[in-house]
C-alpha positions in Angstrom: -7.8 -144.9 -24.7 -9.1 -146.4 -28.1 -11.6 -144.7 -30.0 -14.9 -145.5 -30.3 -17.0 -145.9 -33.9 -20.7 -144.9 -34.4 -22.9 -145.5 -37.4 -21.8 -143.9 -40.8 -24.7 -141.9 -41.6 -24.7 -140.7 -45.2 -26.8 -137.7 -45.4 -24.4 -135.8 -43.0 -21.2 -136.9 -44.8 -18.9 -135.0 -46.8 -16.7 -135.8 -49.6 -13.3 -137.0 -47.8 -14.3 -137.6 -44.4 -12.7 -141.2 -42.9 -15.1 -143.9 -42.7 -14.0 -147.2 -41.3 -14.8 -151.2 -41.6 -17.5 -152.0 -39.8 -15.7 -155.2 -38.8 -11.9 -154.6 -40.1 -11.5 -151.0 -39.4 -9.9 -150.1 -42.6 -9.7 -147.0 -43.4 -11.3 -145.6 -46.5 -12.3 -141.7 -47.7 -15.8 -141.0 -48.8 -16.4 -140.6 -52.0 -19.8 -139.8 -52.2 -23.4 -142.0 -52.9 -24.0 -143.8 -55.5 -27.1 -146.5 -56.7 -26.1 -149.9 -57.9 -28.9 -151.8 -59.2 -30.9 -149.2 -58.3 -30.6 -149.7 -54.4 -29.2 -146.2 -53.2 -28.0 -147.5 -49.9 -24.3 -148.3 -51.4 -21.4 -145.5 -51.5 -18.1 -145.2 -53.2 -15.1 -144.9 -50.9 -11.7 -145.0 -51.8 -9.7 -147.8 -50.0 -6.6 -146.1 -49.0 -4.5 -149.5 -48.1 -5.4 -150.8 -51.5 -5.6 -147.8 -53.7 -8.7 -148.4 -55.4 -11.7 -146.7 -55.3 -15.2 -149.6 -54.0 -18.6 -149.8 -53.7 -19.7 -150.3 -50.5 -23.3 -150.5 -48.3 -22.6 -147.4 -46.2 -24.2 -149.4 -43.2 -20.7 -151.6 -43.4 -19.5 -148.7 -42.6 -18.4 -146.5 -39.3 -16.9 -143.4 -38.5 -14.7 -142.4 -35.3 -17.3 -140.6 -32.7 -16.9 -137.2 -32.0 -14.3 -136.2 -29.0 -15.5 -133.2 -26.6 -13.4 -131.1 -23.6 -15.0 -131.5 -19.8 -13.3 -130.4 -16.9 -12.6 -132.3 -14.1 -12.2 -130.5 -10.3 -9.6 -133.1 -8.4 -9.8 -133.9 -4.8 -7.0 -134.9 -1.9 -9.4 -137.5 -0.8 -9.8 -138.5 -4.5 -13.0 -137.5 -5.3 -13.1 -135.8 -8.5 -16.6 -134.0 -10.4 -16.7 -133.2 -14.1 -18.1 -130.7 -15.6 -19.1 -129.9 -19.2 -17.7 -125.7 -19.1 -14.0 -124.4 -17.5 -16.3 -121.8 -15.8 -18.6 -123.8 -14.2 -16.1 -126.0 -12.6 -14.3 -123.1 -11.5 -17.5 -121.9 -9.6 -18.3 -125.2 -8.4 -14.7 -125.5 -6.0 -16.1 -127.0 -2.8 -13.1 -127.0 0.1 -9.7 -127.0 0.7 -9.1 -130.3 -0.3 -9.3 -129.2 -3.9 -5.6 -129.8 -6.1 -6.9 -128.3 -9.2 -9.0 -128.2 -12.5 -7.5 -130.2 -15.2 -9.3 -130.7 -19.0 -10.2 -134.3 -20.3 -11.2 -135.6 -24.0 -13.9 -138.0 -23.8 -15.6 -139.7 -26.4 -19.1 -137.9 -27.3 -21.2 -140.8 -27.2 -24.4 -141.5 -25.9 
């Protein structure tokens, strides 16, 4: 499975989190903001291919999305029924065609 991106957003971002490209997916590490000609929507990132420390508009930028844990109930006749808690999938076993409750990482993306 390949990871999805979702906007950067730098009022949640903490110094060292891994942004990405926005079109090249390179990997850089936030830095922090900065204003450059006093526009304040540019932060400094350090380009870890490169070694050097940029400038960049943090809308260039992306970071991985969130993963999260659902359970899935799996079927004999191949049905199968998520659900977000290990107890609540336990409580919703319907019949005997039930094989078992297995976890999956999804992407947390609306």
């Amino acid at each position: 499975m390949t990871d999805k991106f979702i906007p950067f957003n730098p009022e949640t971002a903490k110094n060292g989190d891994t942004v990405y490209g926005c079109y090249s997916k390179a990997e850089f590490v936030y830095i922090g903001p900065t204003p450059i000609n006093g526009h304040s929507s540019f932060v400094i990132v350090y380009d870890v291919a490169n070694e050097l420390y940029k400038a960049m508009p943090f809308d260039n930028l992306r970071i991985k999305a969130p993963k999260k844990t659902v359970w899935v109930n799996v079927y004999k006749d191949g049905t199968d029924y998520h659900h977000e808690t290990k107890a609540k999938a336990d409580q919703s076993i319907k019949n005997i065609n039930f094989i078992g409750t297995y976890p999956l990482e999804i992407d947390d993306v609306a």
